[in-house]
Backbone bond lengths (Angstrom), bond angles and torsions (degrees), N, CA, C in turn:
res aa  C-N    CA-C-N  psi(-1)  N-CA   C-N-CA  omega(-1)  CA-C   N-CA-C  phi
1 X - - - 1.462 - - 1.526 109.06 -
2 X 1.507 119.10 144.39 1.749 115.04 -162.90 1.890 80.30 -90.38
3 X 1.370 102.90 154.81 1.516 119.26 172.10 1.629 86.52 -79.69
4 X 1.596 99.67 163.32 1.328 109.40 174.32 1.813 104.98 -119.48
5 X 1.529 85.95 135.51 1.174 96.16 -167.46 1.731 137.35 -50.16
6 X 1.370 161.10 161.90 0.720 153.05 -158.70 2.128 102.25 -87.30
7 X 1.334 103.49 -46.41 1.285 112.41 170.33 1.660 116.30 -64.23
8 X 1.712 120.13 -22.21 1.180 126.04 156.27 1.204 140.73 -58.75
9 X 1.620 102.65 -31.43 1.670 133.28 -162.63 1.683 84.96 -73.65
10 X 1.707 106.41 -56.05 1.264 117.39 -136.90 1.966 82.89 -75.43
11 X 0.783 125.89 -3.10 1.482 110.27 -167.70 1.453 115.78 -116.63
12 X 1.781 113.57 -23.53 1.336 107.59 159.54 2.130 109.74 -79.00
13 X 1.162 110.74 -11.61 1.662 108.04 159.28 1.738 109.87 -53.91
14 X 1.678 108.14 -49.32 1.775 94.90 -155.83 1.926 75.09 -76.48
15 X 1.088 136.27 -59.69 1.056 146.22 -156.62 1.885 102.84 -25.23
16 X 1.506 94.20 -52.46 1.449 100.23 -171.14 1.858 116.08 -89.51
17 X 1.564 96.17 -2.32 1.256 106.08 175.29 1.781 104.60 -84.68
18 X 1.488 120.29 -49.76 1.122 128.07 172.90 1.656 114.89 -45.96
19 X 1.570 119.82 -22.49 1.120 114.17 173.29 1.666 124.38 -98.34
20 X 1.119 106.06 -14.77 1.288 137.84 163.91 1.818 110.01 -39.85
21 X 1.522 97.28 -71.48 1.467 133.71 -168.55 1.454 98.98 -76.20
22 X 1.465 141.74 -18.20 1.240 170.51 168.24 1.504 94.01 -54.00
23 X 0.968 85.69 -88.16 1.467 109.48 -163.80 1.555 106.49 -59.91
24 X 1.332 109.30 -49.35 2.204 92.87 167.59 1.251 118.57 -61.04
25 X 1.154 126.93 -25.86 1.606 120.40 176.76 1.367 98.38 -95.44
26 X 1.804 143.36 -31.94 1.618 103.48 150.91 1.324 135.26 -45.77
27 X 1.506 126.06 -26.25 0.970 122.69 155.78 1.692 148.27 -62.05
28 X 1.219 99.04 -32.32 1.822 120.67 171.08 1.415 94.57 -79.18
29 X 1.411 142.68 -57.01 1.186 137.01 -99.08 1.853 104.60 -136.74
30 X 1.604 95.86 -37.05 1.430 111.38 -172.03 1.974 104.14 77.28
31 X 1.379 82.09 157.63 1.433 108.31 177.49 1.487 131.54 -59.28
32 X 1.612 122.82 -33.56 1.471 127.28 144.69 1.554 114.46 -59.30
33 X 1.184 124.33 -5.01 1.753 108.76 -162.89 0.806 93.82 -119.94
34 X 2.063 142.87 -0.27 1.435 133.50 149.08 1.042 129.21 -2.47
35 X 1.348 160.65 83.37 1.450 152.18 139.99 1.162 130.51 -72.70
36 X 1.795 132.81 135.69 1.089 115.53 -175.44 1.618 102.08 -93.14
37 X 1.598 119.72 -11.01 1.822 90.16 179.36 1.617 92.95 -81.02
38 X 1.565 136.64 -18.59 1.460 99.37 171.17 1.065 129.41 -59.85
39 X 1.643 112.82 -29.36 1.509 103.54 177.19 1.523 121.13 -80.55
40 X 1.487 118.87 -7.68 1.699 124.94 160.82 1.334 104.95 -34.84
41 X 1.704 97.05 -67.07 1.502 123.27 -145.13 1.718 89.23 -68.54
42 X 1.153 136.72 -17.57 1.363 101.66 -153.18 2.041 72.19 -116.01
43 X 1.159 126.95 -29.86 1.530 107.75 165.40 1.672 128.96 -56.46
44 X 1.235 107.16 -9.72 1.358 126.41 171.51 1.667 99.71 91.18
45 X 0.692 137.31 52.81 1.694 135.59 -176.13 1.808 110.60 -155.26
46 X 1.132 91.67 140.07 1.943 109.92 177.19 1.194 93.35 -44.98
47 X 1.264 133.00 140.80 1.699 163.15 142.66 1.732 94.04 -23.27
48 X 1.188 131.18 -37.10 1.696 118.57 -167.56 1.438 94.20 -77.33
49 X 1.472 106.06 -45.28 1.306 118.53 -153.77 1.828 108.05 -55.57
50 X 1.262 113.57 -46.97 1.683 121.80 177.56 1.802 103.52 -62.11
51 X 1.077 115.11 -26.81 1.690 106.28 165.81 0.906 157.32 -6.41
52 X 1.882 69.56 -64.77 2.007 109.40 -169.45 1.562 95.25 -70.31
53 X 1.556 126.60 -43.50 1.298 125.02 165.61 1.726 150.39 -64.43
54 X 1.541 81.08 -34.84 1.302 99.28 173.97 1.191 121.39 -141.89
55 X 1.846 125.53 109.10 1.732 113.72 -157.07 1.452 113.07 -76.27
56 X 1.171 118.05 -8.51 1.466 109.45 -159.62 1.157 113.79 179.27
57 X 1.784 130.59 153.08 1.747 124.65 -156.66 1.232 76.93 -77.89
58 X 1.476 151.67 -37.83 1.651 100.50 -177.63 1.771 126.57 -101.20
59 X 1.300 72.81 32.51 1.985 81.93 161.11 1.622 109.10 -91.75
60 X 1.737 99.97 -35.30 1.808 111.08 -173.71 1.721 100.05 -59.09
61 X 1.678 114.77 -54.21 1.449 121.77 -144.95 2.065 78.02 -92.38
62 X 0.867 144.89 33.06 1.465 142.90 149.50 1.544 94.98 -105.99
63 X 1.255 129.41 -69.85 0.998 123.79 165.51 1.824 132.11 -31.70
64 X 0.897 104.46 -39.75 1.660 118.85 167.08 1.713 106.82 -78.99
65 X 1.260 122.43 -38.65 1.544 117.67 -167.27 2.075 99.38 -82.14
66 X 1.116 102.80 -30.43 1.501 110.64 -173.42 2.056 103.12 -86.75
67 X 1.269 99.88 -4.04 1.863 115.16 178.36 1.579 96.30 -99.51
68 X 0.897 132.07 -41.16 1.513 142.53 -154.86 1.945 102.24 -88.94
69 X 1.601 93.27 -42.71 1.815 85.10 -175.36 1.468 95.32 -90.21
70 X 0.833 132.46 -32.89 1.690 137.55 169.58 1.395 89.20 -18.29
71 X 1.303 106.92 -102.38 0.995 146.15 -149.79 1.858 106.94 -55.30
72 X 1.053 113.94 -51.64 1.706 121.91 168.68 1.517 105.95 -55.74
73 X 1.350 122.95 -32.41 1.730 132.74 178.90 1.294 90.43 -65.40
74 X 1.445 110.56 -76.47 1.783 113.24 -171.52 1.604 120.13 -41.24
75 X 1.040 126.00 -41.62 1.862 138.67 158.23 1.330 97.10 -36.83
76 X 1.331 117.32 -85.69 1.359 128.32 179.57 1.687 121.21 -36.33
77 X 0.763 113.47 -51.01 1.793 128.13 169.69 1.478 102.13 -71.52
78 X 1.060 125.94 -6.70 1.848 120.23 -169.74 1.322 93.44 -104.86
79 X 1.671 128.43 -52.05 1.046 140.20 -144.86 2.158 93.97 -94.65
80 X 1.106 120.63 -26.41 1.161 113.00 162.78 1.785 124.57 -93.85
81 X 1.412 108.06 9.25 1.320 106.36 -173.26 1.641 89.61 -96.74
82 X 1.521 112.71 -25.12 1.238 113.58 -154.62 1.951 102.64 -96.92
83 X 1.696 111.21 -1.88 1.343 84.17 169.57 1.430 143.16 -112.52
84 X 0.833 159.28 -121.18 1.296 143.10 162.93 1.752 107.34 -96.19
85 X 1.385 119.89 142.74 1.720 120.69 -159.25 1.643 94.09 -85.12
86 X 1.720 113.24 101.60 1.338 101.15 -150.53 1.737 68.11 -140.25
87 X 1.256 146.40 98.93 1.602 138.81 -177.82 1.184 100.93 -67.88
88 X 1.064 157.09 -45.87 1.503 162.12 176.66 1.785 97.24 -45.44
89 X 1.535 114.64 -45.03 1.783 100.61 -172.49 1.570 87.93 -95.91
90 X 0.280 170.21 118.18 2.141 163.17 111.42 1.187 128.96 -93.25
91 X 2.154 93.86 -40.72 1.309 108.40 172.44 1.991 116.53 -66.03
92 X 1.387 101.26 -37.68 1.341 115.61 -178.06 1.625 119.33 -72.83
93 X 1.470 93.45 -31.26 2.094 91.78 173.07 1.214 100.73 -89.60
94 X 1.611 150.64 -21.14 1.234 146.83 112.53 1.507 116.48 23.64
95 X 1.342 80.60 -88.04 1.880 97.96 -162.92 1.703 97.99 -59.12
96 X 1.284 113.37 -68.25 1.035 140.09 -171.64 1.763 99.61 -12.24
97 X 1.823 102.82 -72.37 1.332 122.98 165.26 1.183 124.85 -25.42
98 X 1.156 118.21 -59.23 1.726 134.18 176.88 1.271 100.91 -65.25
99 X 1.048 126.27 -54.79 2.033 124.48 -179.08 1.595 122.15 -51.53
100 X 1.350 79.56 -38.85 1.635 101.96 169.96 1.421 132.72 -55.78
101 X 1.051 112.85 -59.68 1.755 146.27 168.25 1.368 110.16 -73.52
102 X 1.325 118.43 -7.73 1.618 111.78 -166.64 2.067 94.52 -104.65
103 X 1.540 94.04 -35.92 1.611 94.14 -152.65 1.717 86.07 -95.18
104 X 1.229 122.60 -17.04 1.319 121.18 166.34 1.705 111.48 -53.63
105 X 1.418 105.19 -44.30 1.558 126.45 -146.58 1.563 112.04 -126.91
106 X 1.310 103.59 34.71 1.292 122.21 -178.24 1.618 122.96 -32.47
107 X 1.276 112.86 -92.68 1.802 106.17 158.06 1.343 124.85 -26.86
108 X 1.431 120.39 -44.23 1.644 113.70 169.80 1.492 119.41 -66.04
109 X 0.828 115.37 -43.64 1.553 136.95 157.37 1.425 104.21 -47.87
110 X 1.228 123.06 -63.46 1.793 112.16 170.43 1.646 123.24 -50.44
111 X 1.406 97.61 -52.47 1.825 107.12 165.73 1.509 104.56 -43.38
112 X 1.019 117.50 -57.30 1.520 119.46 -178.32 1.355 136.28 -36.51
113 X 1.561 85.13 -67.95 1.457 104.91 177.24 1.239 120.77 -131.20
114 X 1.460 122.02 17.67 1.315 123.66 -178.78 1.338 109.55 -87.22
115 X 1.736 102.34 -146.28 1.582 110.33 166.81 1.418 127.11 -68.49
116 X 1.599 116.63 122.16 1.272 93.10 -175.16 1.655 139.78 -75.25
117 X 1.280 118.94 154.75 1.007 108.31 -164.95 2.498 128.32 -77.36
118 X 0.979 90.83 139.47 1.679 98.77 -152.75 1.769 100.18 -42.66
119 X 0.943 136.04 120.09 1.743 125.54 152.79 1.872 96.44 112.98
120 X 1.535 119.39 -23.10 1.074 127.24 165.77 1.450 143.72 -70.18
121 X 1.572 126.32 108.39 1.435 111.75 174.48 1.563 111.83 -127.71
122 X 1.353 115.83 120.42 1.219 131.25 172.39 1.706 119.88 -32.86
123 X 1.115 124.66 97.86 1.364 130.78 159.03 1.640 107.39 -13.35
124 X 0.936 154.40 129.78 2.006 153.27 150.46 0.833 97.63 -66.80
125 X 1.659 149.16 -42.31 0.845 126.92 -147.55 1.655 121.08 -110.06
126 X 1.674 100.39 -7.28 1.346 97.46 169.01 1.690 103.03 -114.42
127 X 1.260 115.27 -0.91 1.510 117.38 171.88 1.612 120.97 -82.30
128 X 1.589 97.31 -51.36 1.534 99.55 174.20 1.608 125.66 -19.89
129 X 1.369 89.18 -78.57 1.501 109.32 -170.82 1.050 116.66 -42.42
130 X 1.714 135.27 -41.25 1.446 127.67 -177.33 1.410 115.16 -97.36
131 X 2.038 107.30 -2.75 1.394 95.56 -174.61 1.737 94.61 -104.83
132 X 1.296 147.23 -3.66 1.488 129.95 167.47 1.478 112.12 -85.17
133 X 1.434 106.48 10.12 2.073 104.10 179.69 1.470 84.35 -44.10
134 X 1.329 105.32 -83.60 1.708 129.41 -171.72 1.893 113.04 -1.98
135 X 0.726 92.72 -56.17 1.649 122.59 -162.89 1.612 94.30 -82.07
136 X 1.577 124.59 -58.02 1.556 135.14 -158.46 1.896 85.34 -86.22
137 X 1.024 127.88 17.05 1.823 129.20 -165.99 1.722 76.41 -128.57
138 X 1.156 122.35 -80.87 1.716 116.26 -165.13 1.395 104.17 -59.15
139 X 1.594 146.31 -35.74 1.415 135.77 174.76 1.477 96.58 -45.26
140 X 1.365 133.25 -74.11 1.463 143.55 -167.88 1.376 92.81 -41.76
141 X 1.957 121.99 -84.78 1.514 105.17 171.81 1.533 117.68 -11.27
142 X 0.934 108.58 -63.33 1.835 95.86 172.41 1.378 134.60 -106.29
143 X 0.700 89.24 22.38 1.591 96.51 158.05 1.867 106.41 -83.01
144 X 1.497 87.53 -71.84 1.797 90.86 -178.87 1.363 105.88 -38.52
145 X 1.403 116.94 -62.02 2.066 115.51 -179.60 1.408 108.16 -25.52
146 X 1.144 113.18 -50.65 1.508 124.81 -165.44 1.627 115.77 -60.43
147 X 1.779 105.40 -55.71 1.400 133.51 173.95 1.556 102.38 -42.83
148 X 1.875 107.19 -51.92 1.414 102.27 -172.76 1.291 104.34 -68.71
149 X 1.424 141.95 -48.89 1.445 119.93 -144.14 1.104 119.08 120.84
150 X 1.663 111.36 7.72 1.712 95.01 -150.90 1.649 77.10 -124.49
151 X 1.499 135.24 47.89 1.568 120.07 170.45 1.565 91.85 -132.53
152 X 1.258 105.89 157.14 1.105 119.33 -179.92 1.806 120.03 -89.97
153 X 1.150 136.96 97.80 1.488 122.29 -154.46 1.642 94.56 -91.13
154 X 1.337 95.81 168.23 1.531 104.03 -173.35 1.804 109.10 -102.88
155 X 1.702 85.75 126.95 1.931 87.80 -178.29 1.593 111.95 -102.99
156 X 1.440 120.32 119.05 1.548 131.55 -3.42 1.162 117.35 -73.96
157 X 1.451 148.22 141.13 1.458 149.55 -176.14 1.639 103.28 -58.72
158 X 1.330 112.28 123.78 1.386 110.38 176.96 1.625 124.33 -40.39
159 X 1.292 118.64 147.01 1.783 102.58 162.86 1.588 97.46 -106.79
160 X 1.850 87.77 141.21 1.364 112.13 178.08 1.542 108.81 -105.14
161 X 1.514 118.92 105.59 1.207 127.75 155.51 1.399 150.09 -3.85
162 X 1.177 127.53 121.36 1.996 95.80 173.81 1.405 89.61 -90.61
163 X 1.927 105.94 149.62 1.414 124.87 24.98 1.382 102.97 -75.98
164 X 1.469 124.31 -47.79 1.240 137.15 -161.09 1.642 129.04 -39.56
165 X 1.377 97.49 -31.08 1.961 103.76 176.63 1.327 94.81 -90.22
166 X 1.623 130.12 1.21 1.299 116.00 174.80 1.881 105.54 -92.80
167 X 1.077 123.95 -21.57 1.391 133.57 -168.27 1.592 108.93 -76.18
168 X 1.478 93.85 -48.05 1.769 115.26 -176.94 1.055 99.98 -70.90
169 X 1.757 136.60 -24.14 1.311 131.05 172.01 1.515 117.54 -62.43
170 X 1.344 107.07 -45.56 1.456 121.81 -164.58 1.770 93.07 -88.85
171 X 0.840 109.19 -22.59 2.090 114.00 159.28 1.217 103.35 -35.03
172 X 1.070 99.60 -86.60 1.601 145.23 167.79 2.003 109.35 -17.52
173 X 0.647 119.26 -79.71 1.592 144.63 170.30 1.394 103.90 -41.32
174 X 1.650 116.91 -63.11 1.627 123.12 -173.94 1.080 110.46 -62.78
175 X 1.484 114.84 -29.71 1.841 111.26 -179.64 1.134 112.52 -117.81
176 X 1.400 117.89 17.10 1.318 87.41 -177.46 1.475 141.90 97.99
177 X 1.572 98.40 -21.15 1.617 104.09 -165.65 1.515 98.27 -96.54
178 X 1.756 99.04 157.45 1.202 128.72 -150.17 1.975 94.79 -137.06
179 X 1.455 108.34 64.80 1.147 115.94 -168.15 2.058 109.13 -152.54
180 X 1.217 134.98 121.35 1.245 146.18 -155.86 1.857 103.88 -63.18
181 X 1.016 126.29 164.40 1.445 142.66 171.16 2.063 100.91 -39.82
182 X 1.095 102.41 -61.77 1.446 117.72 -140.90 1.977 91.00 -67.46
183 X 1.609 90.82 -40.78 1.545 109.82 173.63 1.545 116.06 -57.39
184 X 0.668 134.26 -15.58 1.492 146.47 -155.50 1.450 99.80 -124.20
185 X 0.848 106.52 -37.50 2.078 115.81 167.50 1.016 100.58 -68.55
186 X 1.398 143.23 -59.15 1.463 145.18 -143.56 1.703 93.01 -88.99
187 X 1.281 123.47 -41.88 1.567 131.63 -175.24 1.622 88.88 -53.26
188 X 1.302 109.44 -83.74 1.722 106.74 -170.90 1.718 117.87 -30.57
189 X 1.050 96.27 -50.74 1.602 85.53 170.37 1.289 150.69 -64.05
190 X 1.731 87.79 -27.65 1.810 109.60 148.10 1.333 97.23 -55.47
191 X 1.268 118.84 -77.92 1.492 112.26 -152.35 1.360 117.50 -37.94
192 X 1.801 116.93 -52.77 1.026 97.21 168.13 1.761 127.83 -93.62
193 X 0.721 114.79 14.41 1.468 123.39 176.09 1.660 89.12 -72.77
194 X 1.524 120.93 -32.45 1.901 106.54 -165.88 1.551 90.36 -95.95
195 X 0.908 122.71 -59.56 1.809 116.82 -172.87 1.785 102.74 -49.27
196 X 0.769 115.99 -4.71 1.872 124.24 -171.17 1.578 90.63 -94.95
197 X 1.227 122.68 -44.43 1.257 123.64 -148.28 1.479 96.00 -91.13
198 X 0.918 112.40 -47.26 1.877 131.16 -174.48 1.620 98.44 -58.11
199 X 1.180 106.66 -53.18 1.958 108.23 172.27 1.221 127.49 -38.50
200 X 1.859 95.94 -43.14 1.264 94.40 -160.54 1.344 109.46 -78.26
201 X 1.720 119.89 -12.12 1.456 136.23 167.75 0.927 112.39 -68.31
202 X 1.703 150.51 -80.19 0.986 154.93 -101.19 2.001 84.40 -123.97
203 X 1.427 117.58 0.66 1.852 107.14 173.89 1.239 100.19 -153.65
204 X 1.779 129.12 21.73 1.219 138.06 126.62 1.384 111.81 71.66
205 X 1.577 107.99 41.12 1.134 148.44 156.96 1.203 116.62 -32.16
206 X 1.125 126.41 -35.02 1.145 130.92 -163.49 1.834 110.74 -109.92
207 X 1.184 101.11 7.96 1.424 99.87 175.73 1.577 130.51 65.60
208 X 1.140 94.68 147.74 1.877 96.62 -158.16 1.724 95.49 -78.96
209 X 1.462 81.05 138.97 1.571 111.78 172.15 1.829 108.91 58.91
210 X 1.526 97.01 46.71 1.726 103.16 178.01 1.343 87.07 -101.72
211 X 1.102 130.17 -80.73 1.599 119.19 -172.31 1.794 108.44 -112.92
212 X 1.612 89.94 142.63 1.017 104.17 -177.42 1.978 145.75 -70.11
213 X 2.227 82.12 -29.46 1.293 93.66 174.65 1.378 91.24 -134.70
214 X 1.464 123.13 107.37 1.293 146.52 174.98 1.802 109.14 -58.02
215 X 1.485 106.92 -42.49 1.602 99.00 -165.41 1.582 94.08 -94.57
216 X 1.479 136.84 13.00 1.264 124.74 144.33 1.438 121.72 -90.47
217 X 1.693 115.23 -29.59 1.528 103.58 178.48 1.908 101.45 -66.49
218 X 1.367 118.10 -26.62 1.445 104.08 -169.03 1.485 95.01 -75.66
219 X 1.481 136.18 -35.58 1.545 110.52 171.20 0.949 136.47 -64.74
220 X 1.740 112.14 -19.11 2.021 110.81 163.58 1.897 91.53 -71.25
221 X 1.341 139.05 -31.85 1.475 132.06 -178.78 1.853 102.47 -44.60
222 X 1.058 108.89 -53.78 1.604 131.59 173.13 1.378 104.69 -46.89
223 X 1.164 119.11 -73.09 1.760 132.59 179.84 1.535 106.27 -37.09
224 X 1.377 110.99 -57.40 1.778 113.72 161.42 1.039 132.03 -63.33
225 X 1.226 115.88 -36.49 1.696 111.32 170.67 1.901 114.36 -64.27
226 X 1.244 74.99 -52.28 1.980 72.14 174.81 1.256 106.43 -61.13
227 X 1.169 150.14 -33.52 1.255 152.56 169.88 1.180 116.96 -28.93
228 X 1.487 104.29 -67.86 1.905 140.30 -176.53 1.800 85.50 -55.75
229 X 1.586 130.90 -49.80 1.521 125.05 -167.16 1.597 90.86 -57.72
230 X 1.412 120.13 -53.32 1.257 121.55 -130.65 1.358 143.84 118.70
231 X 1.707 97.24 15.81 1.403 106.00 -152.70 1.648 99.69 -110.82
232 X 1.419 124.41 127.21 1.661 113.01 -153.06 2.058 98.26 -74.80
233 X 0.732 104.72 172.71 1.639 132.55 -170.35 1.679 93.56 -54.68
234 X 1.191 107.44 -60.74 2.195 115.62 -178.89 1.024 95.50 -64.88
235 X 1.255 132.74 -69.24 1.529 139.23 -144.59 1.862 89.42 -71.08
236 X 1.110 167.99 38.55 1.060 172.32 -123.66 1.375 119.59 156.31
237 X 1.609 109.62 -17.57 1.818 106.39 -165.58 1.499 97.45 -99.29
């Protein structure tokens, strides 16, 4: 393995300092009000000088959007490595994860999935990859559910159409998964049925003083989504 250089060391430091400093003024400041000489000024260095690293606020807010799914993936992957291999809960230490990291991490969570930001378009090709962990983490959640036994399939199993049984094919193929049409329908709607739900928390959607204990209405949110999989009411608690 090549050592990394001393002039290397020193540059993924400002690198990770620049995202650092990123990320507190997404927070004060919001995501249109990005500047890179604020973030010079507060790294202690001339406005040319941050350049050489970073060309432009939407090199920073790529840099911040590819920090933000990182990092919400890694939660998610921590929080299911860490619970007991129980396929029936996966969906629920899942969610849980994402609720967690979102209302912790509010502005990143807005960059994410909020409004998008004006004059900005996300790279695919350096965004993709760290922002479908999320999503390629809940397919597996169900996949395994499925493997075990513990979903309820629908009698007769719906037929899925082309274009659409052609998309879920190539789903299917890119990852790997080993899960039917109807299954793969019901997943998407989790998916967004939980990022729907998480919104309505973390930008308070739901209006002040509608419910009182938020992290129980999102576990009946849970109780329904597994539902929508197939997953019975016990086998879920």
């Amino acid at each position: 393995m090549t050592a990394t250089t001393p002039r290397a060391r020193a540059r993924a430091r400002t690198m990770a300092d620049i995202v650092r400093i990123g990320r507190d003024h997404l927070a004060v400041h919001g995501a249109a009000a990005l500047s890179l000489r604020a973030v010079a000024r507060d790294l202690g260095v001339v406005s040319s000088a941050v350049y050489r690293y970073v060309r432009s606020r939407d090199e920073l807010l790529t840099l911040l959007v590819v920090d933000g799914y990182t990092e919400l993936a890694d939660a998610v992957d921590a929080a299911l490595a860490a619970a007991p291999v129980d396929p029936a809960q996966g969906l629920r230490v899942l969610g849980r994860a994402v609720r967690e990291w979102a209302l912790a991490e509010p502005a990143r969570y807005g960059l994410l999935f909020g409004t998008p930001v004006p004059g900005y378009q996300a790279p695919a090709e350096e965004t993709s990859p760290p922002g479908i962990r999320v999503i390629v983490a809940l397919m597996r959640v169900i996949e395994r559910a499925y493997a075990a036994g513990v979903l309820a399939s629908p009698e007769p199993p719906p037929v899925i159409a082309h274009p659409l049984s052609g998309d879920f094919a190539a789903i299917r193929a890119e990852f790997a998964l080993e899960v039917p049409d109807w299954l793969l329908a019901r997943g998407i709607s989790v998916w967004t049925g939980l990022f729907g739900a998480v919104s309505f928390d973390v930008f308070d959607m739901y209006g002040p003083g509608s419910f009182t204990d938020r992290a129980d209405l999102f576990e009946r949110h849970l109780d329904n989504l597994g539902g929508i999989l197939g997953l019975s009411a016990a086998a879920s608690e």
